[in-house]
C-alpha positions, -999 to 999 in steps of 0.1 A, spaced: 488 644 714 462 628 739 448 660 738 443 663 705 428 629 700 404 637 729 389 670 712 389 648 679 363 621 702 344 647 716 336 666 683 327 629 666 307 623 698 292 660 697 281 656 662 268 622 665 246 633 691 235 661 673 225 638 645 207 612 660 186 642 685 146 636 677 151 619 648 127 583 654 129 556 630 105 552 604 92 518 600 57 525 583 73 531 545 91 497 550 66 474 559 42 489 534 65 483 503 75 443 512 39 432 496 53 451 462 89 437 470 78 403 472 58 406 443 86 417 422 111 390 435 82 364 424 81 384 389 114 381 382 117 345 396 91 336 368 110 357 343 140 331 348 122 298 347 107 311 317 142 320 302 155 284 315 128 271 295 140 283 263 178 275 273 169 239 279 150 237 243 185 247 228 208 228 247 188 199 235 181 214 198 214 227 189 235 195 188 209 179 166 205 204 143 244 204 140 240 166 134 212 168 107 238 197 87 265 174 91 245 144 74 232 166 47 266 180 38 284 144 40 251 132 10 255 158 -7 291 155 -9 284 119 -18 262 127 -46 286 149 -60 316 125 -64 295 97 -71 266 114 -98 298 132 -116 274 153 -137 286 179 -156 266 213 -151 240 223 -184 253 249 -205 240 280 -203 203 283 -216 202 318 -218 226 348 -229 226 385 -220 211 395 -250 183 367 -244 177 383 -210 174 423 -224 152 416 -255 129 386 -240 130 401 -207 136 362 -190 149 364 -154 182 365 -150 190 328 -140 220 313 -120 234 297 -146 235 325 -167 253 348 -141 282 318 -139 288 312 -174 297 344 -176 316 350 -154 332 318 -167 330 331 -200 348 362 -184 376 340 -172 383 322 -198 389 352 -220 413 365 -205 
């Protein structure tokens, strides 16, 4: 068994050897690209700050645009309950719309489909 594990050394000494015979390390290739290395590290440094720019604009935008939604929908609620209008009847009909060649209004397109409803 000692045997065996000898021969196993010698061959990974052997081909070690044999792989690291005249071969000199080439430094040249290295040095030459750290200028473009560094350039690109700086690149992409700027590429984040410019990113952490925009992120720091919605952090602080965000919540305030949440808030002014928030307000409208709570007036506008308001309004509702308190004006208590009734919607306008329908100014226009289908035929109106074919012959005369008005645009088709919102109000038309939900009376009916109220209309519609109530039929059945």
């Amino acid at each position: 068994m000692t045997d065996e594990r000898e021969r196993s050394r010698d061959l990974a000494r052997t081909a070690l050897e044999r792989a690291t015979e005249g071969v000199e390390p080439q430094t040249a290739p290295l040095l030459d690209a750290v200028p473009a290395m560094l350039a690109e590290s700086l690149r992409r440094r700027r590429e984040q700050a410019e990113g952490d720019a925009v992120v720091r604009v919605c952090r602080r935008a965000i919540p305030r645009l949440a808030a002014a939604a928030a307000v409208l929908v709570a007036l506008s609620t308001a309004l509702v309950l308190i004006g208590g209008r009734s919607v306008s009847a329908v100014s226009s009909s289908w035929d109106d719309v074919l012959v005369a060649g008005d645009s088709v209004s919102d109000e038309l397109l939900l009376g009916s489909m109220l209309d519609a409803e109530s039929e059945r």
